[in-house]
N, C-alpha and C positions, 0 to 999 in steps of 0.2 A: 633501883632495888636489886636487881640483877644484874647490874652492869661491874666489872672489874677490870674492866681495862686500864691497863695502867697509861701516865701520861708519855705522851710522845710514841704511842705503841705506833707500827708501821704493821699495816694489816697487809700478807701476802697477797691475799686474794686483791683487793681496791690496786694492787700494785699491776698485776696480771690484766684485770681490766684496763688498768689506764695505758697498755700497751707496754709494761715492762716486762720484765724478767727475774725474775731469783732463780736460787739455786735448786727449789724444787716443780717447779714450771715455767715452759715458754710459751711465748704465743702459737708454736704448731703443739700444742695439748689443746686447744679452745675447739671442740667440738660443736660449739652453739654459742652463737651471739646475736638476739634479735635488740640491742640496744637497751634492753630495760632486764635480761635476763642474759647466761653466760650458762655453759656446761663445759668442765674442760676434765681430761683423762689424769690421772693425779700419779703417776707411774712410779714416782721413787718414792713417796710416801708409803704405799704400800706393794714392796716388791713382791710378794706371792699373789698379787691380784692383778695383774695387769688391764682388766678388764675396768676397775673403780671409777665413778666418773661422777665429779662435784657439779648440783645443779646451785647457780648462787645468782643471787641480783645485784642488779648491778652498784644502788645502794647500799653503802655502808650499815652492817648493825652489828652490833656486837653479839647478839643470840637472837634466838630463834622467839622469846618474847617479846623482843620490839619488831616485827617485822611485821608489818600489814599485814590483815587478811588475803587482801587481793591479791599482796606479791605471793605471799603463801599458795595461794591458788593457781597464781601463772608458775612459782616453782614445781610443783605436783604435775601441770598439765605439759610442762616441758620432761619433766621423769616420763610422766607416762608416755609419750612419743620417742624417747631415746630409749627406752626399753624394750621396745620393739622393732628397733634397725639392728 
């Protein structure tokens, strides 16, 4: 119902975790990898903030309505611990 992704899309991030690379992060941006959860520094996306930092799972979804409660919940308790380093 929410879903638009077109066919063939090539999601950056699923790229980044599976140990690639694009042209807007490498693997030294991966500030947090416990295997089921990823946080990485997103630094050309947003060049006045160098600080930005993506918490994502490591699971594919297209938005924020397909994603499990639970991941939803390990993504929040991973913000809140990088929040405060």
């Amino acid at each position: 119902m929410y879903n638009h992704e077109p066919a063939g899309y090539e999601c950056p991030f699923c790229i980044l975790i599976a140990g690639g690379e694009t042209e807007y992060n490498k693997q030294s941006d991966i500030i947090y990898n416990d295997g089921k959860i990823a946080a990485f520094v997103s630094p050309k996306w947003w060049p006045n903030n160098p600080g930005n930092v993506l918490v994502i799972p490591h699971k594919h979804t297209e938005n924020i309505y397909d994603v499990p409660d639970e991941v939803l919940a390990e993504i929040n308790r991973v913000g809140n611990i990088l929040s405060k380093i």
